[in-house]
C-alpha distance (Angstrom), angle and dihedral (degrees) to the residues before:
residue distance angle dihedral
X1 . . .
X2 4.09 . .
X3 3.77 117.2 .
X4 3.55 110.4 -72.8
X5 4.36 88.5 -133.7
X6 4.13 84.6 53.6
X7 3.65 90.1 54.1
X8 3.86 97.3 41.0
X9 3.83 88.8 52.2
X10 3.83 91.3 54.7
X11 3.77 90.3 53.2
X12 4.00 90.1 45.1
X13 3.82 90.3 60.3
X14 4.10 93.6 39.5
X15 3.84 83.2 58.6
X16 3.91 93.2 47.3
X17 4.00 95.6 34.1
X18 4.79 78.8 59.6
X19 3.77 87.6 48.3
X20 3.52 99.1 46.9
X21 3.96 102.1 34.1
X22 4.03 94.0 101.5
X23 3.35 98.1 42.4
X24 4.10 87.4 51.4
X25 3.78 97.1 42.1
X26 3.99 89.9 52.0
X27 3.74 100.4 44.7
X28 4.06 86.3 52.2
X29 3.94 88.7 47.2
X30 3.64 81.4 57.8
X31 3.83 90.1 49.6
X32 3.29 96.4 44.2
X33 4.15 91.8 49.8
X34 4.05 99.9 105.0
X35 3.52 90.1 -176.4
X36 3.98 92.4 66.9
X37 3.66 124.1 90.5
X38 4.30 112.2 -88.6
X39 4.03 92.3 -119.5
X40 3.78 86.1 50.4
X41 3.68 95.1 58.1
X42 3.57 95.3 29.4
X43 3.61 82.1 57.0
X44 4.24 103.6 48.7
X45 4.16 73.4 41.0
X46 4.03 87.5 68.2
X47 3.95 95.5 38.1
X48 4.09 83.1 55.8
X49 3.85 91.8 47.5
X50 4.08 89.4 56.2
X51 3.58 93.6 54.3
X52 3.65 113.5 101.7
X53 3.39 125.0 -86.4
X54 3.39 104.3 -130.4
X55 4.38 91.3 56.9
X56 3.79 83.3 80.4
X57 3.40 122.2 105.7
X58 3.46 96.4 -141.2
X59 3.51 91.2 62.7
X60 3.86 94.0 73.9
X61 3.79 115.9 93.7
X62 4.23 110.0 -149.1
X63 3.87 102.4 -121.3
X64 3.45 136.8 -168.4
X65 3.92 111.5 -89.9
X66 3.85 87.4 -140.0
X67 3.22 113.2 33.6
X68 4.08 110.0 14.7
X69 3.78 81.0 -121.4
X70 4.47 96.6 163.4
X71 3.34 98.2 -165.4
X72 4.39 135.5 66.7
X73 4.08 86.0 17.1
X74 3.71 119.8 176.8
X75 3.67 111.3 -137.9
X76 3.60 96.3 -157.1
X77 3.39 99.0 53.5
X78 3.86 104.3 27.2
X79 3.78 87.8 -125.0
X80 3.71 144.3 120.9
X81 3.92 121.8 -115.9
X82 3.09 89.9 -114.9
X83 4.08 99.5 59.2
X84 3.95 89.9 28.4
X85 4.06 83.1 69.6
X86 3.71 96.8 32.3
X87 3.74 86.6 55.0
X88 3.91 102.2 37.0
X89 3.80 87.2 52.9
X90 3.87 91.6 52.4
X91 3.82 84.2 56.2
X92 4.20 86.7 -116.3
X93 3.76 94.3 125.0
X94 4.14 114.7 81.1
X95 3.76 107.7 -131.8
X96 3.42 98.0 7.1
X97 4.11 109.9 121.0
X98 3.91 126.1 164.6
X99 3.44 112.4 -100.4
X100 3.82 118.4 -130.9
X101 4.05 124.4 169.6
């Protein structure tokens, strides 16, 4: 089980990375926009820059629904290996059979 702070920080900056997705994806339009003057962009470039940190999306570590668990996450179930097994070989997971060749 992962640190309950660890795991409250990751949902702080999910909730700030939804509030500030907008504003981010139109200041880098702005960047991006080669047919704007260079102090322009260089300027929306600095208002980006003083944004906080944690309003990226990058910022935000995939975790295990379950357990917090950071690392070996499976996207498509939100889960750790180690629960995506545990749970398959309960028979909890829809679709998911054991393979055997």
């Amino acid at each position: 089980m992962a640190k309950v702070c660890s795991i409250n920080r990751n949902e702080k900056r999910k909730k700030l990375t939804k509030r500030d997705a907008a504003k981010r994806a139109k200041l880098k339009a702005i960047i991006m926009d080669r047919d704007l003057p260079v102090e322009e962009r260089f300027a929306v470039s600095l208002k980006l820059a003083a944004m906080p940190r944690n309003g990226a999306q990058i910022r935000v570590r995939n975790r295990c629904e379950l357990t917090g668990r950071p690392r070996s996450f499976h996207g498509k179930f939100s889960l750790s290996r180690i629960m995506l097994r545990k749970l398959a070989s309960e028979g909890q997971l829809p679709g998911v059979v054991k393979s055997s060749w």
